[in-house]
N, C-alpha and C positions, 0 to 999 in steps of 0.2 A: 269743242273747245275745252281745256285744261280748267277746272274751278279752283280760286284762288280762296282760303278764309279775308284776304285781304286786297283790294287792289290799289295799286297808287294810282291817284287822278288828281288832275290838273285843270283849270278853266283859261282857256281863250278870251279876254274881255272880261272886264271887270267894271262896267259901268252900272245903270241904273240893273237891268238883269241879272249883269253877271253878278253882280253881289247877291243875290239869291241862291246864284249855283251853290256859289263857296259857303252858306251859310249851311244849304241844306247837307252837300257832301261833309262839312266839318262835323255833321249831327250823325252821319251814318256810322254803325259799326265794319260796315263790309267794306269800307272806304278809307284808304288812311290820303288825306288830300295834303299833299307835299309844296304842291308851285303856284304859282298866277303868273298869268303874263297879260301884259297892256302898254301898249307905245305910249299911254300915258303916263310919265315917273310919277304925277301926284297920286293917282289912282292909283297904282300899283302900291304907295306909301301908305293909302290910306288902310286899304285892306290886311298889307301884310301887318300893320299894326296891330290891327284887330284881333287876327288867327295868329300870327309869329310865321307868317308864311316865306318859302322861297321867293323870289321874283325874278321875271325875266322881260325883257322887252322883243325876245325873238320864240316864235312859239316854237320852233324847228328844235333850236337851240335846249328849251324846256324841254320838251318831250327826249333829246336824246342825251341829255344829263340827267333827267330824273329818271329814266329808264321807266315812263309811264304807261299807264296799261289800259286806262277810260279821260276821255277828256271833252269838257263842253265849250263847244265853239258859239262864243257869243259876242258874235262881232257884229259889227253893218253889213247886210246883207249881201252889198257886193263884193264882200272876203268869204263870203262863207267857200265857196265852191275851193279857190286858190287854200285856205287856211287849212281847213277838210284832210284834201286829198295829200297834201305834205302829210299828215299826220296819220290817215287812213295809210299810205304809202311803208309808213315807216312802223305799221304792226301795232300802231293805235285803236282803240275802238274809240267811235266819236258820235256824241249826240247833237246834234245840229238844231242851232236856234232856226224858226219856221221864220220866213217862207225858204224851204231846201237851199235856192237857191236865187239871181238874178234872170236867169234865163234857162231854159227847158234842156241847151247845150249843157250849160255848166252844171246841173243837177244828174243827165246823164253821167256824164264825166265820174262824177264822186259816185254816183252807185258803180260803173264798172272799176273804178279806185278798191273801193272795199270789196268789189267780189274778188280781184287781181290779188287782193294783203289776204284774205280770209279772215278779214274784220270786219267790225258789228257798224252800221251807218243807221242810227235812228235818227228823223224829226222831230223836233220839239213842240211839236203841236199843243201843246198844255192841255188845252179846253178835252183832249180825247180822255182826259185822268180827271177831268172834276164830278165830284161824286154824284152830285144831282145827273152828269149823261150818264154815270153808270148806272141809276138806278133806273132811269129812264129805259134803257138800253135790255136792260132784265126783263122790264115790263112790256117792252114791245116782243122778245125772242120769245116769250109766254101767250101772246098776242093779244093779251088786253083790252087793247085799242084796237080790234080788230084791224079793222083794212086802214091802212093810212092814207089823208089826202092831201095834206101840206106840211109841211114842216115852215115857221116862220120865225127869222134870226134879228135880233134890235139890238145893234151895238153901237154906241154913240157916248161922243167924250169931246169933249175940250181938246183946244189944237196943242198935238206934244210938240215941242220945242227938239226933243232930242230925234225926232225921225226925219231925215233928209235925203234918204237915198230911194224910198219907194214911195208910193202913193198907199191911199188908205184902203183900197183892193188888196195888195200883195201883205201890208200889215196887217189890216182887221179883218176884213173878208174874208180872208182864208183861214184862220179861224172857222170860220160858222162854217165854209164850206167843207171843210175835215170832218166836222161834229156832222153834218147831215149826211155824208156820204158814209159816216160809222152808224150813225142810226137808220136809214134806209138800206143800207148792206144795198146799194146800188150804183152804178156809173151814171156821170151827167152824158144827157142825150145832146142836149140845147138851151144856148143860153141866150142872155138880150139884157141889155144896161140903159141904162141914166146915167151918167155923171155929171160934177160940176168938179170948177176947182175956183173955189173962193180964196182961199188963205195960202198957201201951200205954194209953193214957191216950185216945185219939180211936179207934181202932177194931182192926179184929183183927189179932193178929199169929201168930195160926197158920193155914194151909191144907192141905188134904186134900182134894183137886180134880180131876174129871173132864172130859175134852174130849171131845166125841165127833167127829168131821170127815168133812166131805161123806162121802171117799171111803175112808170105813170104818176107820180111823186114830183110835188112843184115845189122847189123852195124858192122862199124868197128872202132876201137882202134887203135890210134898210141898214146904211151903214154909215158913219160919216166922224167928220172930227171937228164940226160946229155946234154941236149941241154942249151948252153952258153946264151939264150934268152929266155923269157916267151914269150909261144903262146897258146890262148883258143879260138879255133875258131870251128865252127859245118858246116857239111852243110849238106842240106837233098835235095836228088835228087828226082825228081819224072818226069811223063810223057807231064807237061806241062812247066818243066825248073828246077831250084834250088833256094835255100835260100841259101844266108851264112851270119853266125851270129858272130861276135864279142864280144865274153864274157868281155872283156874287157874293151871295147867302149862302148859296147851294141851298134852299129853299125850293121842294119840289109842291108841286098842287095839281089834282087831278078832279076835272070836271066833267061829272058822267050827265051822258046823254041818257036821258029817263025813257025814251023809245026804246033805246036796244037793251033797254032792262026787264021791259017785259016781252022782249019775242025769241027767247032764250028758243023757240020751235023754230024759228026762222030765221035765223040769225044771217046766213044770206040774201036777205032781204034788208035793202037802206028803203026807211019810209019816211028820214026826216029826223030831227033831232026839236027836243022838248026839255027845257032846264032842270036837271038833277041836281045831286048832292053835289058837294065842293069839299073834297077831304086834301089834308095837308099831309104828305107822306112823309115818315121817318126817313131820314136820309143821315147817316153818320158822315160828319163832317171833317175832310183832314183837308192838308193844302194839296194842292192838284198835281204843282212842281214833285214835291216830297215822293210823291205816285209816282210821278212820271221816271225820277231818276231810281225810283227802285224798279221799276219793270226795265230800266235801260240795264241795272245789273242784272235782274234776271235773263234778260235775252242775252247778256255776254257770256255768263255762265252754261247759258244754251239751256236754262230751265223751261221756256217760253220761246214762241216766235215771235221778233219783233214789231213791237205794236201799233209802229209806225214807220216803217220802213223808210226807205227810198224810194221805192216805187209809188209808197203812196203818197209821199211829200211830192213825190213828179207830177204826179193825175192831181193834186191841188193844184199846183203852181199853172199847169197846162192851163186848168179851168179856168181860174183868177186872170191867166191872161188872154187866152177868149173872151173876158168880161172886160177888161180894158179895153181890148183889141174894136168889140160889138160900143162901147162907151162915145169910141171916136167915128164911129161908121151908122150909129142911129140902126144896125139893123140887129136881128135874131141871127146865130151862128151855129151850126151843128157840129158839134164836138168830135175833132177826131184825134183818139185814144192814143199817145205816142208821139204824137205832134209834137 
């Protein structure tokens, strides 16, 4: 790919999200951000006030009058695939709000789109750019944490008002399922659900969820959108203690197991875990998004491989719906790759 000192980009959706896009793109230097588009006229009024932006109400329309070159698709998820591939089509690079897509078809569809244009299709997985998994993520490739045995994800919030098109698997879940599949550098073998749906008018908004992964690595899911407080926290157990992470704070903490501190001789050997120290880890703190859309122009400029592909926004989406799929059937399902 040709490197630009500048590229014009444009955002798809402009609502609670997308005003994030346009805030962080308007902050970049490598970015001259030109248009918005949203079938909403007041939204579209609202923002372009703000930046003096173009507007449009047809993103086709956008992209081939502003002759654009990066654009963040941040729509309801059941545009993403249709919105995508017009733009992927027409010599777009395009970062897609998560979950990739509605369905395993239509996320295909857009990765063969952009391999057909020779354009960039990233996931907007956020949580893979927040600094607390990056530190995390350091600390396991150094192995630290020796052998890992769980990884365990708490994500719980108040019912959103603005989500109506998916349940809180394909919203929140998959989150944590991205973050564990980047920290265990593994594929899910088998999964198994709980769900309810109390509030939620299209589908479930509680999860109590199993991962099983290749390489013997269990994660687990408490996920829902009835808890009266927001809480994003991880932690990954392993044989020489635990992390726990603060998505929030990005507040890391690492709790060493005081056995595997003194059999530094046998360290292949698990005899049990004995309370140790409790240290708070520096972690430099930026926004997640801000990350996430500079590694998108890195990967367009082709500095970088992209850091969240399509294919790996597909093996989320596959996963999450094995976990629906097992939520309605009461049983465990083994995961088949490509599905």
């Amino acid at each position: 790919m040709s490197e630009k000192k500048s590229y014009r980009a444009g955002v798809v959706g402009v609502g609670a999200m997308g005003r994030y896009h346009v805030r962080n793109y308007a902050e970049m230097d490598a970015v001259d951000l030109v248009a918005i588009c949203d079938t909403d006229t007041s939204a579209r009024e609202r923002i372009s006030g703000a930046y003096k932006l173009k507007t449009y109400a047809d993103h086709i329309e956008m992209a081939e009058t502003e002759r654009l070159d990066v654009v963040s698709v941040v729509v309801p998820t059941h545009l993403h695939a249709q919105v995508s591939c017009d733009l992927l089509e027409r010599g777009v690079h395009v970062l897609v709000e998560k979950p990739i897509a509605s369905t395993v078809e239509q996320g295909q569809g857009m990765i063969e789109a952009a391999r057909k244009a020779g354009t960039v299709l990233m996931v907007g997985h956020v949580e893979h750019f927040n600094p607390a998994i990056n530190e995390i993520r350091k600390r396991l490739a150094r192995s630290e944490l020796g052998k890992v045995f769980q990884i365990h994800a708490r994500r719980l919030s108040p019912f959103p008002l603005r989500i109506t098109d998916v349940g809180v698997i394909l919203d929140l879940a998959s989150h944590d399922i991205e973050v564990m599949r980047h920290l265990v550098d593994s594929d899910v073998a088998r999964v198994f659900a709980e769900v309810a749906q109390k509030a939620h008018a299209l589908g479930e908004d509680l999860l109590s969820g199993l991962l099983r992964f290749e390489n013997g690595v269990i994660g687990v899911l408490d996920v829902n959108w009835l808890t009266p407080t927001k809480v994003r926290q991880l932690t990954i157990l392993g044989e020489n203690g635990m992390y726990l992470a603060d998505y929030i704070t990005q507040d890391v903490f690492w709790y060493q197991n005081s056995q595997m501190m003194h059999q530094a001789s046998s360290r292949d050997v698990f005899r049990g875990v004995w309370e140790g120290d409790m240290i708070k880890v520096r972690v430099e703190k930026r926004e997640p998004l801000r990350e996430e859309l500079d590694a998108f122009l890195e990967a367009v400029r082709g500095h970088i491989p992209v850091p969240v592909s399509g294919e790996d926004g597909l093996d989320v989406l596959s996963t999450a719906k094995w976990l629906v799929e097992s939520g309605v059937t009461h049983a465990p399902i083994e995961v088949e790759h490509g599905r």
